[in-house]
N, C-alpha and C positions, 0 to 999 in steps of 0.2 A: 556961180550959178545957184539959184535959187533951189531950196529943198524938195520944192511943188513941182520945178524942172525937173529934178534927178527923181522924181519918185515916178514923174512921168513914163519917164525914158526904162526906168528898171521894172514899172511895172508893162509894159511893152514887152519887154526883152523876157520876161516871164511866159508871157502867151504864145510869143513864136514856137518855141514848143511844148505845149501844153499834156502830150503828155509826158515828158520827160519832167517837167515841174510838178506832175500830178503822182508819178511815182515818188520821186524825190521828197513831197510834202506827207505821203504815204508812208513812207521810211518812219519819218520822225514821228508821226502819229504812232505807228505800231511797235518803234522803240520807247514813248513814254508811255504807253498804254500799258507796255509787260513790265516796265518800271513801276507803274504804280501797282501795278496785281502784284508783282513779287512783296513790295514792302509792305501792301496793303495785310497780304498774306504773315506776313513774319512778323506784324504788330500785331495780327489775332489773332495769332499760334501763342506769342509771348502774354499777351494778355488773358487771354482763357486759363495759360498754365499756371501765372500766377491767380488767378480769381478762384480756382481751381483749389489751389493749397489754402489760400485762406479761406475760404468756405466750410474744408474739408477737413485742414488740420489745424493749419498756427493760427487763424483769426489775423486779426491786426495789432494785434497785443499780446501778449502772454507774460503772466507772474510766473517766478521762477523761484527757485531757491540760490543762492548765490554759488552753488559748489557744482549742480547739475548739467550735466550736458547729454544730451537727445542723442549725439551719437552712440552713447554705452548705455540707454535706457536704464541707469540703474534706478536703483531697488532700494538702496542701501537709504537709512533714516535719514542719515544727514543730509542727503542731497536732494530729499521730498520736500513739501508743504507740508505743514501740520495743520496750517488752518485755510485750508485752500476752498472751503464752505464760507468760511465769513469774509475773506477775498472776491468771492463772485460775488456776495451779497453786497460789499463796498463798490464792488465795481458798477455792477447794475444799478446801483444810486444814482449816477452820472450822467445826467441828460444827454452825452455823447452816445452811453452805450445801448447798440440793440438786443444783444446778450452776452451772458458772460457764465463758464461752466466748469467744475474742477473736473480735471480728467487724468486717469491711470496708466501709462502707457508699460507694456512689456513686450517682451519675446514670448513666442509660444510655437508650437513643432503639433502640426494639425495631423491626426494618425485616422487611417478609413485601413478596412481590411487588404487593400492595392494600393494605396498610396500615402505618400507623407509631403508635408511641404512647409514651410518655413514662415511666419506670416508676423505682421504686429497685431499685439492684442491692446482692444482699447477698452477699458474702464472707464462707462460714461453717465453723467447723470440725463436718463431716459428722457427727464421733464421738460431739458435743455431747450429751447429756441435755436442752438449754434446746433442741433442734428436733424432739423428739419429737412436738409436738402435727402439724408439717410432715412426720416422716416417718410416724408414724397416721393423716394423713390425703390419704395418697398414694391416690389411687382410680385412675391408668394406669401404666404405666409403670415403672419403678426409683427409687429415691434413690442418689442421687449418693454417689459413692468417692470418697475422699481424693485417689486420685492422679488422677482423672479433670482432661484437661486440656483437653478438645473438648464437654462436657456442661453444661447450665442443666436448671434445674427451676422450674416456671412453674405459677401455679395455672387452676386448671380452668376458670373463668369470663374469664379472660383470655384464655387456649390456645382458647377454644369463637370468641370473638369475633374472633380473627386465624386460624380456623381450623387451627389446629396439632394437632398430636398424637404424643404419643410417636414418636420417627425422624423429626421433620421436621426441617429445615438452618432456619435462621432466622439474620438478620444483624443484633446487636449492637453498638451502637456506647457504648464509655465516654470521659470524658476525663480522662486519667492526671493525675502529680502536677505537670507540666507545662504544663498547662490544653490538652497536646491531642487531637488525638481518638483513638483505636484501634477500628476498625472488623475484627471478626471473623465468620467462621461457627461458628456453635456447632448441636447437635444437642441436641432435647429429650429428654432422658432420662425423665421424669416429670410426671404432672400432681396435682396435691392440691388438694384443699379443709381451710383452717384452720377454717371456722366462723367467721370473719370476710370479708363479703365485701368490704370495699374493699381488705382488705390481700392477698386473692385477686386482686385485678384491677390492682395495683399491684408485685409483688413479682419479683423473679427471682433464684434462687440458684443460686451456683454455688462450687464447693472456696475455700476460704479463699487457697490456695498458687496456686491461678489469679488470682484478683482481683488479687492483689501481684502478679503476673508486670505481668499486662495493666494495671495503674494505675501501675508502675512506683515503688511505694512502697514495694518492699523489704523487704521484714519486716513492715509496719508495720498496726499495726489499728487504728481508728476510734474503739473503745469496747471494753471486758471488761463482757459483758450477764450477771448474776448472780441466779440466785433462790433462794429461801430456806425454807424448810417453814414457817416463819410470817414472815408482813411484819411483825408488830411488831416481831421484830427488825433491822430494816433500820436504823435509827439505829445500833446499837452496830456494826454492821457497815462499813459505812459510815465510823465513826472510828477502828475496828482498822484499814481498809485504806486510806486519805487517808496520804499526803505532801505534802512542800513540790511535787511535780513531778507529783503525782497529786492529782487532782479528783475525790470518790465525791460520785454526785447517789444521794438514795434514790427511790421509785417516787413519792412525792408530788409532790417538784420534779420530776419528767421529765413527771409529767402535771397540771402544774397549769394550765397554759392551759384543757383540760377540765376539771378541776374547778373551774374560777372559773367558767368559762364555765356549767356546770351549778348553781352557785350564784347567779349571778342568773338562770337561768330558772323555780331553785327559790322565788325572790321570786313570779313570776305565777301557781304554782300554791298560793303560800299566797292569793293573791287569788282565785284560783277555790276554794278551801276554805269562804275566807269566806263568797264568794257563795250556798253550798248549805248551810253553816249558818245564813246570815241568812232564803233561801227557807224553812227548818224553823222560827226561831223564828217567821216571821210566820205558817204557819199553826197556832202553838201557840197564839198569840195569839188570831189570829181565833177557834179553837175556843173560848178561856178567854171570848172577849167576847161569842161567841153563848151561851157559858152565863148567863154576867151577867144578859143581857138576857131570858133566860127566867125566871129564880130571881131578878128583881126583889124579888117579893111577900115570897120566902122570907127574902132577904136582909134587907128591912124588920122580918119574926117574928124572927127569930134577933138582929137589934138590938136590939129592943123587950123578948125575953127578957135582952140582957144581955152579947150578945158583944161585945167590942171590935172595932174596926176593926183592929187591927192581929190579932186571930184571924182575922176572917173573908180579910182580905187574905195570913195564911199559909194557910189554908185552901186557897185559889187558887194558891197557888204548891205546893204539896203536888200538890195534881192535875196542874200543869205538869210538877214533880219526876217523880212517879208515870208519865205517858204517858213523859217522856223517857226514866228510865231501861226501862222496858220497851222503845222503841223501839231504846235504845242496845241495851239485848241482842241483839236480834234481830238488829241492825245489824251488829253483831261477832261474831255466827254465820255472818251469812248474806254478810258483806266476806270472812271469815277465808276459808267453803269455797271463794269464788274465786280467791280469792287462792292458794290450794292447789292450786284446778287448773287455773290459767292456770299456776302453778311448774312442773305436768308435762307442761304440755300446750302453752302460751304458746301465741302470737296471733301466724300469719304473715302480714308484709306483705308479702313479695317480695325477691326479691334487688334487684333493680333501683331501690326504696326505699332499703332499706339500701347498694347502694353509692354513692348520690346524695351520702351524709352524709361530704363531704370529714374528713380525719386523726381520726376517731370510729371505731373497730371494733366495728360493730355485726354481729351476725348475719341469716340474712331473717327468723326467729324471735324473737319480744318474750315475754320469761319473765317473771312476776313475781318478789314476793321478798315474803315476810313478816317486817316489824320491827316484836314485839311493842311495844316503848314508843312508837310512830309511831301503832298503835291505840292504844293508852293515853291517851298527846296527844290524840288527835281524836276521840276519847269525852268526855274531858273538857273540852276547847271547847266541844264540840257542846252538854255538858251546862248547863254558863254560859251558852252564848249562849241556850240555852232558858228559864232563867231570868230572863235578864236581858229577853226579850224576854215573856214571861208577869208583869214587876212590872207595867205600865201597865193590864192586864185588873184584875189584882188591888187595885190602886190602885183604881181605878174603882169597883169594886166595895165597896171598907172604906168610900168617903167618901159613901155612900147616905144620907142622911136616914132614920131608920125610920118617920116620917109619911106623907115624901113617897112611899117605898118600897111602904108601904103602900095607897095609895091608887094605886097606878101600874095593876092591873086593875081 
């Protein structure tokens, strides 16, 4: 029997009861719809948080000293830059790069007459292009002068929770390259919000030429934080500026603890994929088996005329095809317009959410993100697993007996 016949006949057997086909095509629209918000969502969560760190902290680059590691912020000579001023200045040469800036990083124990807290201190050159997003989003206050030697700048969700504000004295304590303490008065010049709040509620900057007085490291900087107008070129950059005495991390290694880490959570949300494609095939199923069981009789005449089992068993899978991809359409309309405006609109959960989420810069905002071949992908799962789960209806259906079929009302 010709394809044009069987499409005939299955789209017939479709209408009979329309809305039982109308739920059914429902099902599957509202199963890829939440498929694509979930993942829509969990690519804009992961990309904000990375876009987030290198904005804020690692850049796409960063020169190192070959002994240093960020986990123990230390201090200690050997493990600084010594020329981490003529490193930016090499770097910024690079038609790749958009900036490039030496920075101080330490420990420091923030003292107010009620309260204490724990926080990283960043030593930064003020003039930097790579603090822009810190000084646009100054909401009290001033940003810090180079020569400033009595000033910090603290973000605004930290400054709320110790009370502080622009002109307040606040006592500072770091420990130099000496492992001891220096305890100073410093005055809050400013407050901002980056748009990430843990690194709001963690951060405190102040002049670059301050932080080397009071750590007593001399020149010396941490790390050359560099960004670039595209990260894919981070590699070659990266190998232009490496020496034997200098270590370039690109933005992947500085954040791969997060991206592993979001790689295997990305493993339980292909298991929750599953689970709401496998909920779709089985009510495709079900529909195809309640059709069976009506269209006994029919199945029997349409044998008896002469159709093979392996027709009337594509037959059934044609109607399965049929409801699926109609649902997939739908599905991929009505995922994509979410998707689009959770993008402008995104889904606040609170600051106090988002700063729960230890070394993650999250904002209190959840945006999504649309990645056409991510719909692609879960269209076409969606579409297999509907098939695969519509062969056993169809099965069922080709291996009727036409006597027995016939005789069934």
């Amino acid at each position: 029997m010709a394809f044009g016949k069987l499409w005939q006949i299955a789209y017939r057997d479709l209408g009979r009861n329309r809305r039982r086909s109308f739920f059914t095509l429902l099902a599957v629209a509202v199963g890829l719809a939440l498929l694509i918000f979930i993942n829509g969502l969990i690519a804009g969560v992961m990309h904000d948080a990375v876009e987030n760190n290198i904005r804020l902290r690692t850049g796409h680059v960063q020169l190192r000293a070959p002994s240093y590691e960020e986990e123990k912020s230390s201090l200690e000579w050997q493990d600084l830059l010594t020329n981490g001023e003529d490193l930016a200045a090499k770097a910024r040469a690079l038609p790749q790069v958009a900036s490039a800036a030496p920075v101080l990083w330490a420990i420091g124990i923030l003292n107010t007459a009620e309260d204490t807290t724990n926080l990283q201190v960043y030593g930064i050159d003020v003039t930097s292009d790579f603090y822009a997003p810190v000084r646009d989003g100054l909401v009290e206050g001033e940003f810090l002068a180079a020569d400033d030697r009595g000033g910090i700048l603290l973000g605004k969700r930290l400054a709320d929770s110790m009370g502080l504000q622009p002109g307040s004295k606040v006592s500072l304590t770091l420990i130099d390259a000496d492992g001891q303490p220096q305890e100073q008065i410093y005055t809050v010049r400013g407050l901002f919000r980056s748009g990430a709040v843990s690194y709001d509620e963690n951060s405190v900057f102040m002049p670059l030429a301050k932080a080397q007085a009071v750590t007593n490291t001399a020149g010396r900087a941490s790390t050359v934080t560099i960004l670039l107008h595209n990260q894919e070129d981070a590699e070659a950059v990266a190998a232009a500026l490496a020496a034997p005495d200098i270590k370039a991390l690109t933005w992947t290694e500085l954040n791969q603890m997060f991206l592993q880490t979001m790689a295997i959570g990305l493993r339980f949300y292909l298991i929750l994929d599953f689970i709401v494609m496998l909920v779709v095939a089985v009510v495709i199923a079900n529909t195809l088996l309640m059709a069976v069981f009506e269209r006994v009789r029919e199945m029997g005449i349409l044998a008896a005329l002469g159709m093979k089992g392996r027709q009337i068993m594509g037959m059934f899978l044609l109607e399965a095809a049929t409801l699926g991809l109609l649902g997939i359409v739908v599905g991929v309309v009505l995922g994509t317009a979410i998707v689009l405006y959770m993008t402008n609109h995104g889904i606040y959960m609170g600051e106090d959410v988002a700063g729960s989420v230890e070394n993650i810069q999250l904002g209190a905002t959840m945006y999504t993100r649309l990645v056409p071949t991510t719909i692609a992908n879960l269209s076409l799962a969606t579409l297999v697993v509907i098939l695969l789960g519509s062969l056993y209806p169809a099965w069922f259906a080709a291996r009727l007996e036409p006597a027995q079929a016939l005789h069934s009302l």
